[in-house]
C-alpha positions in Angstrom: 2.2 -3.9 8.2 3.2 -4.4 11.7 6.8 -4.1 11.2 6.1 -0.4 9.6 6.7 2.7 11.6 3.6 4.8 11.4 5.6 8.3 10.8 3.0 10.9 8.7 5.3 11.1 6.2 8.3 8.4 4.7 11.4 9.2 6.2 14.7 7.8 4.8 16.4 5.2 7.1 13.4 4.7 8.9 10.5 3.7 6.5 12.7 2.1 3.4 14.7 -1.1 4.4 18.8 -0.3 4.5 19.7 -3.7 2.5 18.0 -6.7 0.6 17.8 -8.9 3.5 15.6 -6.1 5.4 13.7 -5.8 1.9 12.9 -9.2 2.3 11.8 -9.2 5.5 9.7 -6.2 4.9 8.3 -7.4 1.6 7.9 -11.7 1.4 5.0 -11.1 -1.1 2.7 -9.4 -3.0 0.0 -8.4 0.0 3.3 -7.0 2.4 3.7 -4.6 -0.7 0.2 -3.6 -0.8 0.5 -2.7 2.6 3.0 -0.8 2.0 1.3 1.1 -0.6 -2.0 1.2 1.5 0.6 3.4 4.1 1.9 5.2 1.7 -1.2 6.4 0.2 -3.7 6.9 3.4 -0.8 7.6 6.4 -3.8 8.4 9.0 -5.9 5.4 7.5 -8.0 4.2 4.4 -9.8 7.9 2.9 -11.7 7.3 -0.6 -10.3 9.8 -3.1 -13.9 11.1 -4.1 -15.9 11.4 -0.9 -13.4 11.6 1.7 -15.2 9.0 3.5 -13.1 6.8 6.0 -15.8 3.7 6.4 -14.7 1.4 4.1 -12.6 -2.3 4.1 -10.1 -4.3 2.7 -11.6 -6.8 -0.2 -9.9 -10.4 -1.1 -8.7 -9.2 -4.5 -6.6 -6.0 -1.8 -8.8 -3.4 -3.5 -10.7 -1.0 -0.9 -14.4 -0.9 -0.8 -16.2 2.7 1.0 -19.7 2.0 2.5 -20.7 5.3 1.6 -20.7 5.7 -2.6 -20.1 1.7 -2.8 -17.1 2.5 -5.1 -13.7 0.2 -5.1 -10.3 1.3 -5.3 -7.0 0.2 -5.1 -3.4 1.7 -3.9 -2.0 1.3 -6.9 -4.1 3.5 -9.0 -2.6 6.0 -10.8 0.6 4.9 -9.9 3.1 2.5 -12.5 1.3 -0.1 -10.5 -2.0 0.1 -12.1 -3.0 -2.7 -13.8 0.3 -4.2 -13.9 0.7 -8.2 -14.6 4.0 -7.8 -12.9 4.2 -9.2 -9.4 4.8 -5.8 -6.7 7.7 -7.7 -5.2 9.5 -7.9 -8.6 8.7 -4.0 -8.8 9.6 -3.1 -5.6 12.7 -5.0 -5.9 13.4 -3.6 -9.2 13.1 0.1 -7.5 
């Protein structure tokens, strides 16, 4: 995610690559879409939904884990995402 601007909000132009070869750059695979989605949903940082707690880490499978209620989420749920067999990059590119 370190080619992402870290704006509070998406801005057009600025947080969306212009052309394919940008969306390329921006999104090689499945994890640089995650990331994405990780910005997306938590602009200051990683927040759990239910607590509001902040302590909490990345796990292998890209799901979060919080320290405090020991629960696991991901950035896509609740979104077309969720529990999709289709690879992000295929989505993203579709979109």
């Amino acid at each position: 995610m370190a080619n992402l601007p870290l704006h509070p909000q998406p801005k057009a132009d600025k947080d969306y690559p212009k052309g394919y070869a940008d969306f390329l750059g921006w999104f090689p695979d499945d994890a640089a879409c995650l990331d994405y989605l990780d910005w997306l949903r938590w602009p200051s940082g990683f927040s759990w939904p239910d607590c509001a707690d902040g302590t909490g880490w990345r796990l292998k499978d890209g799901r979060w884990w919080c320290k405090v209620c020991r629960r696991r989420v991901s950035a896509t749920a609740g979104t077309i995402f969720h529990h999709t067999k289709t690879p992000l990059t295929v989505w993203f590119a579709a979109a």
